[in-house]
SESELO-480902 format. One record per residue (C-alpha): x, y, z; residue in one letter. Coordinates in steps of 0.5 Angstrom, whole numbers, plus 2048, in hexadecimal, padded with zeros to 3 digits. Each point is the difference from the previous one (the first is absolute). Layout:
<nodes>
{{X Y Z} a}
...
</nodes>
This chain:
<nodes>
{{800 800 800} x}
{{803 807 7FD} x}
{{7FF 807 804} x}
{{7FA 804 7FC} x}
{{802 807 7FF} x}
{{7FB 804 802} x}
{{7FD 802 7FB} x}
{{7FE 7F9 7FD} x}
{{7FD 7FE 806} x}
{{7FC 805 800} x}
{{7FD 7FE 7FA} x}
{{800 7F9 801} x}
{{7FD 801 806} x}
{{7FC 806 801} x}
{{7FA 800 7FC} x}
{{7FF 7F9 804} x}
{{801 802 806} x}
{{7FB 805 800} x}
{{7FB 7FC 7FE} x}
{{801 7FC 806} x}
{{7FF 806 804} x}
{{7F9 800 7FD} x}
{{7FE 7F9 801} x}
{{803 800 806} x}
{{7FC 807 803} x}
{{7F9 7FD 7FC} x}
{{801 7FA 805} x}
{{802 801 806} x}
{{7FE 807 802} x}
{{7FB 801 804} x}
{{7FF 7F7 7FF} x}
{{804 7FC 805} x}
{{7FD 7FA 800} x}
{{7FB 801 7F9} x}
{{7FF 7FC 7FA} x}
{{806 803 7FC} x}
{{805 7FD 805} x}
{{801 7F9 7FD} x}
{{801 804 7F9} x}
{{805 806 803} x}
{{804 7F9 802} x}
{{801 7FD 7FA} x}
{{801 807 7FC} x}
{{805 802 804} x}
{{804 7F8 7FF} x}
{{7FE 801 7F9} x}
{{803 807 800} x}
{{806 7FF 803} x}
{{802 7F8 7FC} x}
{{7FF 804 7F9} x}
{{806 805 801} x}
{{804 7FB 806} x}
{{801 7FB 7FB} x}
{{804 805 7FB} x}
{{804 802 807} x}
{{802 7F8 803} x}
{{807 7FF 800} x}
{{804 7FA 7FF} x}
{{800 7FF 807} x}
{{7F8 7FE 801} x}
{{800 7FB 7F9} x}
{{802 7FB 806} x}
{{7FC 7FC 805} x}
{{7FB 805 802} x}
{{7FF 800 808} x}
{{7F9 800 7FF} x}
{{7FB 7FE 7FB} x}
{{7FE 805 7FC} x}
{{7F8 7FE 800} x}
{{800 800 808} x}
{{802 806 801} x}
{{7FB 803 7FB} x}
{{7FA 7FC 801} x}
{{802 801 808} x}
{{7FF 807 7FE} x}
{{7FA 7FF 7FD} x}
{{7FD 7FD 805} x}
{{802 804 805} x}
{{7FB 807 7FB} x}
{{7FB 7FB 7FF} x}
{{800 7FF 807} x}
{{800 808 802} x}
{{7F9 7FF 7FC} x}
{{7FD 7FB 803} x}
{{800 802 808} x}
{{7FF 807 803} x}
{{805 7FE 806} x}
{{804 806 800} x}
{{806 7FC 804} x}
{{800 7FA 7FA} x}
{{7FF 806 7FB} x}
{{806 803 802} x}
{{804 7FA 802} x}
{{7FE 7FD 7F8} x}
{{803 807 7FE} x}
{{807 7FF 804} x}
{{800 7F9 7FD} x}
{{800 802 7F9} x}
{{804 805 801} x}
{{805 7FB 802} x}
{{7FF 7FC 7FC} x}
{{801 805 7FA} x}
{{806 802 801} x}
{{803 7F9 803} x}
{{7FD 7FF 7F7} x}
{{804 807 7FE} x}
{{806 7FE 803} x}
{{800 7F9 7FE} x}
{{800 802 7F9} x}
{{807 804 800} x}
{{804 7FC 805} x}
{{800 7F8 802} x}
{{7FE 800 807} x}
{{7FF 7F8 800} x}
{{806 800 805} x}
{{800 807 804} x}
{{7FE 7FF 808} x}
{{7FB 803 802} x}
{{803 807 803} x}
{{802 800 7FA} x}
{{7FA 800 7FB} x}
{{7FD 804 806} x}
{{806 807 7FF} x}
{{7FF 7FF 7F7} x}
{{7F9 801 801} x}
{{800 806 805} x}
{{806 803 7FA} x}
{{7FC 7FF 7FB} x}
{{7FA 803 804} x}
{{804 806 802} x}
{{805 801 7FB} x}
{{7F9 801 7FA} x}
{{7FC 805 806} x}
{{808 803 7FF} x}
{{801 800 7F8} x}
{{7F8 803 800} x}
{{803 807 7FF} x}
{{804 7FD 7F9} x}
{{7F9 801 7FC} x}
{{801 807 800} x}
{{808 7FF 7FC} x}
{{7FD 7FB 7FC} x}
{{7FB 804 7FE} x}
{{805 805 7FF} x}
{{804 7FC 7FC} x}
{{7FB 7FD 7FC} x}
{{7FF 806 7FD} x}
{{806 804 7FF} x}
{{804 7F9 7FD} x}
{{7FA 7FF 7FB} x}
{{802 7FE 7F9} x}
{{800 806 7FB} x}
{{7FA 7FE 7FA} x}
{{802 802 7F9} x}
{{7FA 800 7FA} x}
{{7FA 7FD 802} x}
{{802 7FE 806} x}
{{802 807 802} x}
{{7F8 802 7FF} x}
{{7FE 7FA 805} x}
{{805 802 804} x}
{{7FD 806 800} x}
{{7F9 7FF 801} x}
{{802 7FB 806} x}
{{804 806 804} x}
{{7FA 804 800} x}
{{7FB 7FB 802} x}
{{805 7FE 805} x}
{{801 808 802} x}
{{7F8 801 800} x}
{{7FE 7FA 805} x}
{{806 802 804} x}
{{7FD 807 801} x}
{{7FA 7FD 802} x}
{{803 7FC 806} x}
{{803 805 802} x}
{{7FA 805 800} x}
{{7FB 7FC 803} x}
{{804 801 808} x}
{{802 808 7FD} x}
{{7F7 800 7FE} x}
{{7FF 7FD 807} x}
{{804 803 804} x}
{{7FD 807 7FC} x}
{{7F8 7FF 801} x}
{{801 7FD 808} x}
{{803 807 801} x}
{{7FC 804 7FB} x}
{{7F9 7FC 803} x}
{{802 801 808} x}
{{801 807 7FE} x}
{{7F9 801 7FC} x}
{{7FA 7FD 803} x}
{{7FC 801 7F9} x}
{{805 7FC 7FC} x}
{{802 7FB 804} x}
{{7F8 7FF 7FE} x}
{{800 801 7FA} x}
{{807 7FB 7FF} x}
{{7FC 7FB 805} x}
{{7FA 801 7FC} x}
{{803 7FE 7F9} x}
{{805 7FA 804} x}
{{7FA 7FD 803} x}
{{7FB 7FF 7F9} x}
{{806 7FE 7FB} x}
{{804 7FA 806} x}
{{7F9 800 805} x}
{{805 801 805} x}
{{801 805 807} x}
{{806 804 7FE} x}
{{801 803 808} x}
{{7FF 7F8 802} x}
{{801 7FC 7FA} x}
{{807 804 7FD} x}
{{805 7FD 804} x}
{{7FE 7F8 801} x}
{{7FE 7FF 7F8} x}
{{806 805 7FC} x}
{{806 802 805} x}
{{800 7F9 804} x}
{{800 7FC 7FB} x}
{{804 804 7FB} x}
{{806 800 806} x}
{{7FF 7F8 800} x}
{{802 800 7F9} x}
{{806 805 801} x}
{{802 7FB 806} x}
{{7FF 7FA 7FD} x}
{{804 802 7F9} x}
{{805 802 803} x}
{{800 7F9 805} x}
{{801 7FC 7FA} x}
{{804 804 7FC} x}
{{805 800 806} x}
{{800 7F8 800} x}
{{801 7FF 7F8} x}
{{805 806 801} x}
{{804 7FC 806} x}
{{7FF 7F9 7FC} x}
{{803 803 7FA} x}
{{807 803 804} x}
{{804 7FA 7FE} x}
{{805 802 806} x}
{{7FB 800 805} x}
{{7FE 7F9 7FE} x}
{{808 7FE 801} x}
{{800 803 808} x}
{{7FA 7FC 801} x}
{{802 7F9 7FD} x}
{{808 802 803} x}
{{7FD 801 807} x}
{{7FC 7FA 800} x}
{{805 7FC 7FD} x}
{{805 802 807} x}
{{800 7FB 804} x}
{{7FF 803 808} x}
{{806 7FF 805} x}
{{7FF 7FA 804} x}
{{802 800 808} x}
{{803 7FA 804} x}
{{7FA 7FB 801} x}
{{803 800 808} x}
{{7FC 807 801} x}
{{7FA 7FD 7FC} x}
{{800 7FA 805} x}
{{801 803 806} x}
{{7F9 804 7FF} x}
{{7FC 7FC 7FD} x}
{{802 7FA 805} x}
{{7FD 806 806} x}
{{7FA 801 7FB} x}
{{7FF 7F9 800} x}
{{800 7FE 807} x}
{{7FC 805 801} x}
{{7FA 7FE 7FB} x}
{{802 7F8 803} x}
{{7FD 803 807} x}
{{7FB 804 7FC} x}
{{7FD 7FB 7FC} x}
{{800 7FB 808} x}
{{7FB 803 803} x}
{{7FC 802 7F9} x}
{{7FF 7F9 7FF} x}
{{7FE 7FF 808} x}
{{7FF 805 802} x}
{{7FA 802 7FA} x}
{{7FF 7FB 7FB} x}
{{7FF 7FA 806} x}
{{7FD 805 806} x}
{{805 7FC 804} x}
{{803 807 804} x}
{{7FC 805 804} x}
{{7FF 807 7FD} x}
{{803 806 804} x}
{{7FA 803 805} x}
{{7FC 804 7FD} x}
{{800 7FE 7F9} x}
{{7FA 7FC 7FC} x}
{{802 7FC 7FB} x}
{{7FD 804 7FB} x}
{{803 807 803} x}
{{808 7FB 800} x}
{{7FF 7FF 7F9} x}
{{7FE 807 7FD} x}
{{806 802 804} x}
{{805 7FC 7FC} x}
{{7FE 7FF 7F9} x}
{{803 807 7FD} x}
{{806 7FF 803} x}
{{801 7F9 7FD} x}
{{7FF 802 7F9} x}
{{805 806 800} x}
{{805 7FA 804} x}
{{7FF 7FC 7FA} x}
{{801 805 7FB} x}
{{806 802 803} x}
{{802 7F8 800} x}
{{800 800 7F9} x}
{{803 805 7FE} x}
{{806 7FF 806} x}
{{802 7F9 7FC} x}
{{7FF 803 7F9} x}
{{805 805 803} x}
{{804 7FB 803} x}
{{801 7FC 7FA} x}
{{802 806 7FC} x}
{{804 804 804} x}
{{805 7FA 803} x}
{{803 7F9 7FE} x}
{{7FE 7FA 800} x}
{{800 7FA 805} x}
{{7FC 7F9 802} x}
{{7FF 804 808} x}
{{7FD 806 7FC} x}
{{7FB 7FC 7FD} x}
{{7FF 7FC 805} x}
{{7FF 805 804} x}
{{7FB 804 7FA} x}
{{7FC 7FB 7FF} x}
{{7FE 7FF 808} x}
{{7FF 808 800} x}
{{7FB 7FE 7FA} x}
{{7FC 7FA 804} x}
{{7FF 805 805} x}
{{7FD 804 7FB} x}
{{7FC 7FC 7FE} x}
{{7FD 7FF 809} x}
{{800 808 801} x}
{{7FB 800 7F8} x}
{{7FC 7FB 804} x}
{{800 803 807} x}
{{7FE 807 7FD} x}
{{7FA 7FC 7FB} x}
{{7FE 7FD 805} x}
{{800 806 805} x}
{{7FC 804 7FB} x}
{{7FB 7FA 800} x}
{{7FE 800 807} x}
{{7FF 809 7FF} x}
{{7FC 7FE 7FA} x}
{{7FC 7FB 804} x}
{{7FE 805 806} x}
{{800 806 7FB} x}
{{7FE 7FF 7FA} x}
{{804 801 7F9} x}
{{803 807 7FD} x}
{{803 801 7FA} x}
{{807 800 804} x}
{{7FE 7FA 803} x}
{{800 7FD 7F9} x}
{{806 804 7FE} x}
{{804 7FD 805} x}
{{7FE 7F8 7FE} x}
{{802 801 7FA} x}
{{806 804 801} x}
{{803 7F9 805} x}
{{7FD 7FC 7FA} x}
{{805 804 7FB} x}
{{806 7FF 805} x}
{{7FF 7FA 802} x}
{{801 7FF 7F8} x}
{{805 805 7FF} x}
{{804 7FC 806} x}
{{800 7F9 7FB} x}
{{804 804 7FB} x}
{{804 803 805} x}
{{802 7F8 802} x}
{{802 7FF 7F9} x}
{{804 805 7FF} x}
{{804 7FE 807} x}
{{803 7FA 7FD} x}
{{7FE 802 7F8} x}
{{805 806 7FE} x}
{{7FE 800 7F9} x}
{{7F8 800 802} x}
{{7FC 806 7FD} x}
{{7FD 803 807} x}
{{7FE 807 7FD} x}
{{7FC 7FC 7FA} x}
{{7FD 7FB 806} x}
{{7FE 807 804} x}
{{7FD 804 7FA} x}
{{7FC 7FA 7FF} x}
{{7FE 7FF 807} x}
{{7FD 807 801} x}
{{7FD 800 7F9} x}
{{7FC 7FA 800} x}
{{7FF 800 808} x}
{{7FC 808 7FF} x}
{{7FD 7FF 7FA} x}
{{7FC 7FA 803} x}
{{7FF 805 806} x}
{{7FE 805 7FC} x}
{{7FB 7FB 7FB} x}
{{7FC 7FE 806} x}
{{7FE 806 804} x}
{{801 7FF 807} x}
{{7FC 805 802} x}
{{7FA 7FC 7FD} x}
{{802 7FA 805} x}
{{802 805 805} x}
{{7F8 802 801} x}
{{7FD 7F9 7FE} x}
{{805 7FD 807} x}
{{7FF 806 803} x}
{{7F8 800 7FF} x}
{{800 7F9 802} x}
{{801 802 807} x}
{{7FF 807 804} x}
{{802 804 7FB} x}
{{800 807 800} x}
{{7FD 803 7FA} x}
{{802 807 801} x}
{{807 7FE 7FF} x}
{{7FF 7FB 7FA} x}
{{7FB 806 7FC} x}
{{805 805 801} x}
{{807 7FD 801} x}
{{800 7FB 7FB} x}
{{800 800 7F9} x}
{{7F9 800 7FB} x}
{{803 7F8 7FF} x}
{{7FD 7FE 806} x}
{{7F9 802 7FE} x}
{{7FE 7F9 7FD} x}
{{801 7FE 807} x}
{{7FA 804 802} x}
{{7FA 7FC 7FD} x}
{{7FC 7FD 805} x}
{{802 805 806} x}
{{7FA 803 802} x}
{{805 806 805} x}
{{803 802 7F9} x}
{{7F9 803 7FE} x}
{{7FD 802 807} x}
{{805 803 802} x}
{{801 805 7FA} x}
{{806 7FD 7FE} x}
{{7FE 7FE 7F9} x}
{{7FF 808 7FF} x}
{{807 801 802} x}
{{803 7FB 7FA} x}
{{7FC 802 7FB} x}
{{803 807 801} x}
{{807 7FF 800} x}
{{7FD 7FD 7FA} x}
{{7FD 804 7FE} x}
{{807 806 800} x}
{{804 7FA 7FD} x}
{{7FD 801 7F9} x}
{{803 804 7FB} x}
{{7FE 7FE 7F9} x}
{{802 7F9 7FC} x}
{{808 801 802} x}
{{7FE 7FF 807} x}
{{7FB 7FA 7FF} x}
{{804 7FB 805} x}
{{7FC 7F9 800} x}
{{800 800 808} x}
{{7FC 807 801} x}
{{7FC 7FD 7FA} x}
{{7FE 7F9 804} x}
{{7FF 804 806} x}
{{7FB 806 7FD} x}
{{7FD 7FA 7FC} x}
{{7FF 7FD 807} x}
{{7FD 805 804} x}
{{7FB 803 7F9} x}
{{7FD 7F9 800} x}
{{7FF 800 807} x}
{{804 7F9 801} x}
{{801 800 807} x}
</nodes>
């Protein structure tokens, strides 16, 4: 992959990011979770596989890392899920996948990850992302220079040339009026209150909208989103195409981090071990079997909800203490051994802190963060598998086996709507429906039918406007609002 000048970029790039900025600002804004989402993912992969696949350099003909038709149709099913819930945390959680997922993509497309760690693909992807927000700026030289280097036309070309420079010129001249007219009619109109009347009157026949309330959410906001998102993706094709920046990713992966005297690694980790040893001891007695008496004071419930955080947070930091130790120290057989009783200990604070979080829940009902946390332990308790692997398999693919993990794990969360099971077990005991109509989500109304206090006590009324407030024309047609409209108008309950 060769440098592209400037102003070969710009034509080569220019138009096109452009008219993404506009498919982009049509589906997303205003329209987190609508029926365009599922079409915004596949424009984009469309979009950027059509003018990566001239940027590939011979370093990503090999094996890839990952297979290109799971990274994208992950991303596809992720914009299909965004329209089919009207959670805002599987929304937003959907969103971060994609994006992950889209430049773990764009990454591989120009560099062959298949052997790179993960802290390694972690920092490439973070340069990619600062270094495109960094060379947004080089649209304006681009420009610049596009047209201060355009070839001379002589005969007809010239005329063509011509008549191209002036039509150029005039749209130029309209862009640049539309904020100078806005700028002049708002003062103007502030200054006179007839003609703000009349400009009102005029605004309001042709477009049917209000100019003092409508002006700025339908034409500034989304004329900056689009300035936003060209710049954005101009950056990125302007980073991908700089053959230096290319080479310092590809050199810093391809250094190999200084190794410490395994020693060190030992003594720490044989401490830890030892600490978790006793841990797990009276996990096993005194939680799992019942067979020690709890502190005075406590329930069982109340000793469960004290713990199960913290051995969330103690099994991530798990995982990320033997990644640690097997890339920053030497190797050794007491070292593994030593890893490896660390991960079976794991797997007892997984179990302790799920089986905690069961008696919570059976005493205080389910919440989404309750639900959160299963899954979660559930991802780990997976990850942690890998994690044994890469122990005794120096050559095992760990950040592929995560990036999987994590990717089809969310998406089957996301897919089954847990707000939907959360309110159906929930209901099935003392429930609160105060809690269920107003902190969960609109997936859980099918939930509902048959529950006489979702109609008594008004709570019906309640769903159907925050309905109601969601509907936005066809973009924003999400098939979980539509069930649950459909629901409430045809008196299911």
């Amino acid at each position: 992959m060769d440098n592209v000048s400037g102003s070969d970029r710009f034509k080569r790039f220019g138009a096109g990011c452009m008219l993404y900025a506009l498919f982009y600002t049509f589906c997303l804004y205003h329209n987190a979770s609508g029926i365009t989402y599922p079409f915004f993912a596949g424009g984009t992969l469309w979009f950027f596989g059509h003018y990566t696949k001239e940027l590939q350099s011979s370093s990503a003909d090999g094996k890839k890392a990952f297979n290109n038709y799971f990274l994208m149709v992950s991303v596809l099913a992720a914009g299909t899920l965004n329209c089919l819930t009207d959670s805002g945390v599987l929304i937003f959680f959907n969103k971060v996948l994609m994006y992950t997922l889209f430049f773990i993509w764009l990454l591989q497309m120009s560099h062959d990850i298949s052997g790179w760690s993960i802290g390694e693909s972690a920092k490439a992807i973070l340069r990619i992302i600062s270094g495109s927000v960094g060379r947004c700026t080089c649209l304006i030289s681009d420009m610049w220079a596009a047209k201060m280097l355009a070839p001379v036309q002589k005969d007809k070309k010239e005329d063509i040339s011509g008549r191209r420079h002036k039509v150029i010129s005039i749209v130029i001249g309209l862009v640049i009026s539309i904020p100078v007219v806005f700028f002049i009619l708002l003062l103007l109109g502030n200054a006179d209150a007839l003609f703000f009347e009349l400009i009102d009157n005029m605004v309001s026949s042709m477009m049917h909208i209000d100019i003092s309330d409508d002006i700025v959410d339908i034409l500034i906001k989304p004329a900056v989103r689009v300035v936003i998102v060209f710049c954005i993706s101009y950056g990125i094709f302007s980073y991908c195409t700089d053959k230096k920046r290319v080479s310092e990713i590809d050199d810093i992966a391809s250094k190999q981090p200084a190794r410490f005297d395994v020693y060190i690694a030992i003594t720490v980790n044989a401490i830890v071990a030892v600490i978790y040893l006793i841990f797990s001891f009276i996990q096993i007695f005194g939680l799992f079997l019942g067979k020690m008496q709890l502190p005075d004071g406590f329930t069982y419930a109340e000793y469960a909800r004290k713990g199960f955080f913290d051995l969330l947070f103690v099994c991530v930091f798990n995982v990320v203490l033997v990644l640690c130790t097997l890339r920053y120290f030497n190797a050794s057989k007491a070292l593994k051994h030593i890893l490896t009783l660390i991960s079976g200990c794991t797997y007892i604070m997984i179990a302790s802190s799920a089986f905690r979080m069961v008696m919570y829940i059976k005493e205080y009902n389910l919440t989404f963060l309750r639900v959160f946390v299963l899954w979660a332990l559930l991802i780990i308790a997976v990850i942690m598998a890998g994690v044994i692997f890469s122990i005794y398999d120096s050559g095992f693919k760990l950040f592929k086996y995560i990036v999987i993990t994590f990717t089809v794990g969310w998406l089957c969360f996301s897919a089954l709507h847990p707000d939907y099971w959360i309110a159906r077990y929930d209901m099935s005991r003392e429930a609160d429906m105060y809690y269920l109509t107003h902190s969960l989500s609109l997936d859980a109304v099918p939930a509902y039918i048959g529950a006489d206090e979702f109609v008594k006590e008004g709570h019906i009324n309640q769903v159907n406007e925050r309905i109601k407030e969601k509907e936005n024309g066809l973009r924003s047609f999400n098939v979980s609002r539509a069930f649950a409209k459909f629901l409430i108008t045809y008196r299911m309950f």
